[in-house]
C-alpha positions, 0 to 999 in steps of 0.5 A: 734915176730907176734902178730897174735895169732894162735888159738890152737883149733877151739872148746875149749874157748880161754885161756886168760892167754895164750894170755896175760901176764897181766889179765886187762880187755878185749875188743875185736873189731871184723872185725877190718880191719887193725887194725887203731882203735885197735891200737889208743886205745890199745896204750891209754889204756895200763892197758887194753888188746885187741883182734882184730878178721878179717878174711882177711889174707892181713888186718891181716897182716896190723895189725900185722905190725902196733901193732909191730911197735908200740911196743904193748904187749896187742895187738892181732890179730886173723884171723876167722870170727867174728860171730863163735869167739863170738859164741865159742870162746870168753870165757863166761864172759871175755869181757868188750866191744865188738866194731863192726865198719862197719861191711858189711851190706850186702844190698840185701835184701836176703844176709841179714841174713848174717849180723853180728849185728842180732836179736841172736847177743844181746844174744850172747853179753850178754854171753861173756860180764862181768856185764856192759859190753858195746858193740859199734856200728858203720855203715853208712848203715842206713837200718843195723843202724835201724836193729841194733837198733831194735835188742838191743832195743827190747832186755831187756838184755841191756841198750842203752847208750853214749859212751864216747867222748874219744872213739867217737874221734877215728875213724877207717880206714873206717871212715876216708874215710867216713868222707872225703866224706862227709858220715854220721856216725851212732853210738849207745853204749848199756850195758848189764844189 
């Protein structure tokens, strides 16, 4: 049986309950290529449930097979675009964590307005996080890590905080390939206050 959810609706808010037979807490990893990160910590964590939101069909595929094989029922994969997820989708409230790992920083100066991590992203977050829910950033652009950072810091609606080491050991498919080049990973964790 897929894991990949197929969305009822493009307008109403997800119903958890039809998603996931247990009501653990929800992390969802948006952009989550083809699913390394999310099913590493989905397998650690089986108490909690996960959502994996990639708009590529092919990455989404990857996922499906890789949350079967390894026998996951807290796993699923949706295919849209992560900035319309969080903005109607996402129930209010329902998230824990929210994990954005290198998502396309769109460099040229004028595609940036297409970056996912923005100055509205902190607002957004904030309604579908619970109380002290954390969202965690990763990127290797350092242009986008400072955009990032001055989004959620100039923002009183969170904290800046660590991650714990357990999270900051498992890497994504990206990363993996960054860190064999020799590219330097930028991370920040903030929590909704």
């Amino acid at each position: 049986m897929s894991a990949i959810y197929e969305l009822e609706s493009l307008v109403q808010r997800l119903d958890l309950s039809r998603i996931f037979a247990s009501s653990g807490p929800l992390e969802v990893e948006l952009g989550s290529g083809d699913g390394s990160f999310l099913v590493k910590h989905a397998s650690r964590h089986p108490e909690r449930n996960f959502l994996g939101i990639e708009r590529l069909l092919g990455r989404l595929n990857k996922m499906d097979r890789k949350i079967r094989r390894a026998g996951l029922t807290n796993v699923r994969g949706v295919r849209i675009e992560s900035g319309y997820f969080l903005r109607y989708l996402l129930p209010i409230k329902a998230a824990a964590a929210l994990h954005i790992y290198f998502p396309d920083p769109w460099p040229k100066r004028r595609h940036r307005h297409h970056r996912l991590v923005n100055e509205q992203f902190p607002s957004l977050a904030h309604a579908v996080l619970r109380p002290q829910g954390r969202v965690y950033l990763r990127t290797d652009d350092l242009d986008y890590f400072e955009q990032m950072q001055r989004s959620f810091g100039s923002n009183s609606l969170f904290k800046e905080v660590s991650a714990p080491a357990e999270l900051d050991a498992r890497s994504t498919d990206f990363e993996g390939d960054f860190q064999k080049k020799g590219v330097t990973i930028l991370r920040a964790a903030f929590e909704k206050t």
